[in-house]
N, C-alpha and C positions, 0 to 999 in steps of 0.2 A: 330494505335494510337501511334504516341511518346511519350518517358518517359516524355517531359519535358509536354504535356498534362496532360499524368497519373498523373504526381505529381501536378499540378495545382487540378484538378479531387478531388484529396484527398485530399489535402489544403482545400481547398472550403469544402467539407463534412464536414472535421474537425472544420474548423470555423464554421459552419451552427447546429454541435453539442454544441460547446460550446455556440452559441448565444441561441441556445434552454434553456438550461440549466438557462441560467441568466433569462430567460421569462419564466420559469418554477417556480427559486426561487422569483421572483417581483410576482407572482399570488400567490405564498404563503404566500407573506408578505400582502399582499392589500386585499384578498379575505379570508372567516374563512372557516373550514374545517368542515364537519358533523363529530360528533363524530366516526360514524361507519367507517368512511371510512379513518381515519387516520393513519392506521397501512399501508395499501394501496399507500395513498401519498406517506407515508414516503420512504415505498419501491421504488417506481418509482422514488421519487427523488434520493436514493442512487444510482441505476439504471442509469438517468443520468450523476449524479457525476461521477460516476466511467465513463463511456464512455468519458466524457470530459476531464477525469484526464488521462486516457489513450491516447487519439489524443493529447494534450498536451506534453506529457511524449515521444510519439512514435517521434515526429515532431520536439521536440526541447531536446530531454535527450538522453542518453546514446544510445538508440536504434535507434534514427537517426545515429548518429557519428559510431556505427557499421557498420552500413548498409552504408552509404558511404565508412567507409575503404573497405569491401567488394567490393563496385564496383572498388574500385583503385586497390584492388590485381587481379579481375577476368581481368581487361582490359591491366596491369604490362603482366599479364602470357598469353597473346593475342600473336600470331606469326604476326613477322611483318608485311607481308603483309594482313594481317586481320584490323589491326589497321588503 
């Protein structure tokens, strides 16, 4: 598999997480909850959140932009005829 696959691969995940998440929270606004079972939701929805807030965060913040310098220095300290 090429990275430029890989990183498609994980795009797509990542988007497929966060559209989860918005169809998660529209079922909570339109559908009511059993009493018993609200602490539950709630959890799974943070559960969500957080997964989404993290593919966001990894994709387009700070840990992207590491992880790119990283590939510039590993491919920089490459011997030339490697490159």
């Amino acid at each position: 598999m090429t990275k430029l696959n890989e990183k498609k691969i994980i795009l797509l995940f990542g988007i497929f997480i966060v559209l989860l998440d918005f169809v998660i929270f529209a079922l909570l606004i339109f559908f009511p909850i059993v009493q018993e079972n609200k602490e539950i939701v709630f959890t799974g929805l943070g559960v969500m959140l957080g997964w989404g807030g993290a593919v966001v965060m990894f994709n387009w913040g700070s840990s992207k932009t590491s992880a790119d310098k990283t590939d510039v220095i590993n491919e920089s300290l490459k011997p030339p005829e490697l490159k």
